[in-house]
C-alpha positions as CSV (number, residue, x, y, z in Angstrom):
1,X,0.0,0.0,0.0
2,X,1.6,3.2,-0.4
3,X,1.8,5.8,1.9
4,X,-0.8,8.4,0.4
5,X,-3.3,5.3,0.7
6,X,-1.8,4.5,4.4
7,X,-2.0,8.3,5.4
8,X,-5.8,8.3,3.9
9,X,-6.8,5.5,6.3
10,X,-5.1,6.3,9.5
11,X,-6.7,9.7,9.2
12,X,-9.7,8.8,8.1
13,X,-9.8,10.9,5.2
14,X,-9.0,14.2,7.0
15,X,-6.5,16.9,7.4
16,X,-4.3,15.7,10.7
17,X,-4.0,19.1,11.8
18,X,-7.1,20.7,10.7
19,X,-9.7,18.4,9.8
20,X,-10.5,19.5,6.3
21,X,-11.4,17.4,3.8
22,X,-10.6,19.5,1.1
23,X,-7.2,19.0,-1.5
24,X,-5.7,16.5,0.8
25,X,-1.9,15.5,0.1
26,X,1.1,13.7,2.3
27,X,3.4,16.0,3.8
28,X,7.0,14.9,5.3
29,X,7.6,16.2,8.5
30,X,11.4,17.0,8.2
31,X,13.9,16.3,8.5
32,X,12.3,12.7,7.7
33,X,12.8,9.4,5.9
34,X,10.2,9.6,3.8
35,X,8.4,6.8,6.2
36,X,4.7,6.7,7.2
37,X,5.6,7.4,10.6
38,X,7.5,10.7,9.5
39,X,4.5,11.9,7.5
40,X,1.3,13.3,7.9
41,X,-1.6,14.5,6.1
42,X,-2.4,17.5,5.3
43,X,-5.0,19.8,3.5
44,X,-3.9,21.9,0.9
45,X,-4.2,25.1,3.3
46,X,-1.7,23.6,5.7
47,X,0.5,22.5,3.4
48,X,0.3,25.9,1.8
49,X,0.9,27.8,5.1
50,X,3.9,25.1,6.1
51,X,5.6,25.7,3.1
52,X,5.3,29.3,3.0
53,X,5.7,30.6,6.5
54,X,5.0,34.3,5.3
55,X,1.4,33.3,4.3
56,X,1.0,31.7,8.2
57,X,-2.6,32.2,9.2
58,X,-2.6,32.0,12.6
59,X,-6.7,32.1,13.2
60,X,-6.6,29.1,10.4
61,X,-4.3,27.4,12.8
62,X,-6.3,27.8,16.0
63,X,-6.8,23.8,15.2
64,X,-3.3,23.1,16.2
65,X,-5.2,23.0,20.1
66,X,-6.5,19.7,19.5
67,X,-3.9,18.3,16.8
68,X,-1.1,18.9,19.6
69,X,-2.7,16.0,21.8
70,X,-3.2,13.7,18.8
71,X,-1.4,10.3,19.3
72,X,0.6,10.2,15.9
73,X,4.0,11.3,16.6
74,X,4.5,13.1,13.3
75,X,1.6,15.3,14.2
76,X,2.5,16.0,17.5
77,X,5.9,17.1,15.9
78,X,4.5,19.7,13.2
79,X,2.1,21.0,15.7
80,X,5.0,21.8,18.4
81,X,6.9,23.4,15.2
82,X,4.0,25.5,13.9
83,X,3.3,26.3,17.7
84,X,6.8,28.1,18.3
85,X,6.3,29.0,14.4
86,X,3.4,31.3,15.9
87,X,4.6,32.4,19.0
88,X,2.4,30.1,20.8
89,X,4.6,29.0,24.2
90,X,1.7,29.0,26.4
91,X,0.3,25.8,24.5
92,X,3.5,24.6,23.9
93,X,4.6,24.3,27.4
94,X,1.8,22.5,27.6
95,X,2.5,19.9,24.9
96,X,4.6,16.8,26.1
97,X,6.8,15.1,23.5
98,X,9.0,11.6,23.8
99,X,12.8,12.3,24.1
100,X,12.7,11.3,19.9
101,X,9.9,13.3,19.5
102,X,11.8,16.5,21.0
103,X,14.8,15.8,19.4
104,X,13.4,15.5,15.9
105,X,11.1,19.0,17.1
106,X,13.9,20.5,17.9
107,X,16.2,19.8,14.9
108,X,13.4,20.9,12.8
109,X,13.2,24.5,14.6
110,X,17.2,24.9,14.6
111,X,17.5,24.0,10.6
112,X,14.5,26.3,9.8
113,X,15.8,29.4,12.1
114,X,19.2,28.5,10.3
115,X,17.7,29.3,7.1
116,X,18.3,33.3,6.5
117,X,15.2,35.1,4.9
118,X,16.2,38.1,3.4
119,X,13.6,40.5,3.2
120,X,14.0,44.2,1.2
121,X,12.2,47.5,2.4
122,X,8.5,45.9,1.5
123,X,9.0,43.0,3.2
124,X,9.1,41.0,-0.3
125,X,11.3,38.1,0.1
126,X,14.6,38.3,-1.6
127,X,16.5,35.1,-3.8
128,X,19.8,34.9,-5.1
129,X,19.8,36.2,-8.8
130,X,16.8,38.3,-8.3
131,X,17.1,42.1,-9.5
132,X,16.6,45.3,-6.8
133,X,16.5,49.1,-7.0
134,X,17.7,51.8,-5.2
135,X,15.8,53.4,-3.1
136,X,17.7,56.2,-1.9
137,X,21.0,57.9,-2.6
138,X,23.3,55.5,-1.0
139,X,27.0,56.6,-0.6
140,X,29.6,53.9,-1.3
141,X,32.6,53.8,1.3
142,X,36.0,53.3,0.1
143,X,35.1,53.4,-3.6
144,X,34.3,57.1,-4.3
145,X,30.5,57.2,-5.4
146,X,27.2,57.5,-5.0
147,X,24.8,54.8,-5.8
148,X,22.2,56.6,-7.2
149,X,18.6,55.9,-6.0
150,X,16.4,54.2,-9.1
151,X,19.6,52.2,-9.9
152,X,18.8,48.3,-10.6
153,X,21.3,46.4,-9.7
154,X,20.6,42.9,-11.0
155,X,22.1,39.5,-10.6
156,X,22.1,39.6,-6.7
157,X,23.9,37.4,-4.3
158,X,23.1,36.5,-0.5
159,X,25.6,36.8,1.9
160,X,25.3,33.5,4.6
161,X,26.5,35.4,7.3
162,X,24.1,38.9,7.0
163,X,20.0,38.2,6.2
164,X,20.4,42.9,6.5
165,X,22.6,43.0,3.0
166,X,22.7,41.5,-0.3
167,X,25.6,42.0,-2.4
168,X,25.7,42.9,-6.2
169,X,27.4,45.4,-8.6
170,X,26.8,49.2,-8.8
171,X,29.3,51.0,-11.3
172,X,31.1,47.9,-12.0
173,X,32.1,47.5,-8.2
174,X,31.0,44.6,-6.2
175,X,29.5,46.2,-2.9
176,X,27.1,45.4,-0.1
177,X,23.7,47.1,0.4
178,X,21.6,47.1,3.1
179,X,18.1,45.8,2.3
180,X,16.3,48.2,4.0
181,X,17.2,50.9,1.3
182,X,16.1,47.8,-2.0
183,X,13.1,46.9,-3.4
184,X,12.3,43.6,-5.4
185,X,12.7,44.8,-9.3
């Protein structure tokens, strides 16, 4: 049987977190094997929402109160995530895990706070390659100009050690701007 079949019958048809019955798909809970036991199933709002934390409804995810006491371990462990996700510590110091189950938690949280977002003056995510433009006058230290505000500066890169600049070339010179002063092109 495979696990989309599996998944189906041990939640009876239903999201795991939410109970929807609406788009319903498996979802690894990573980091994972790709086991039944490490997956869960999800509707397609959850999935959505895990996936993109920036769309994160918190009012869609008030069913995280019940899902948290569900006996599936996998579920227990996205709920605990999306719970810290959201700022929630008064339901998750309520929650009690297994030692596994708060070690594979807990990995989770430390791989996705690992992960820089870089964000520019909108709040528009940033990728490496994207384009950006100047919002204001900038002047460049130690190279003798002005980056001029309108200025698109294409091709970016992301530094691994800053999520506040992106790097990318004004004037033929490789510099670093702060993101506060960029917006998505």
């Amino acid at each position: 049987m495979s696990i989309e079949k599996e998944l189906m019958a041990r939640s009876n048809a239903t999201c795991e977190l939410c109970g929807s019955s609406e788009g319903l798909s498996a979802l690894e809970v990573s980091p994972s094997d790709g086991s039944i036991e490490q997956s869960i199933y999800v509707c397609s709002t959850c999935k959505d929402q895990i996936n993109n934390p920036e769309n994160m409804d918190e009012n869609h995810f008030n069913c995280l109160n019940d899902s948290m006491w569900s006996e599936t371990p996998a579920v227990k462990v996205m709920s605990y995530i999306l719970l810290n996700k959201l700022g929630r510590q008064d339901l998750v110091e309520m929650m009690y895990l297994e030692e596994a189950e708060q070690k594979w938690a807990d990995s989770a949280l430390s791989a996705a706070a690992n992960k820089m977002v870089y964000k520019d003056a909108n709040g528009v995510i940033l990728n490496a390659g994207d384009s950006v433009v100047i919002l204001k006058d900038l002047e460049v230290k130690g190279a003798g100009f002005t980056a001029k505000r309108g200025t698109t500066v294409t091709r970016i890169s992301l530094p691994a050690d800053m999520d506040d600049h992106i790097e990318g070339r004004v004037n033929g010179t490789k510099i670093f701007l702060k993101t506060e002063f960029l917006k998505k092109a």
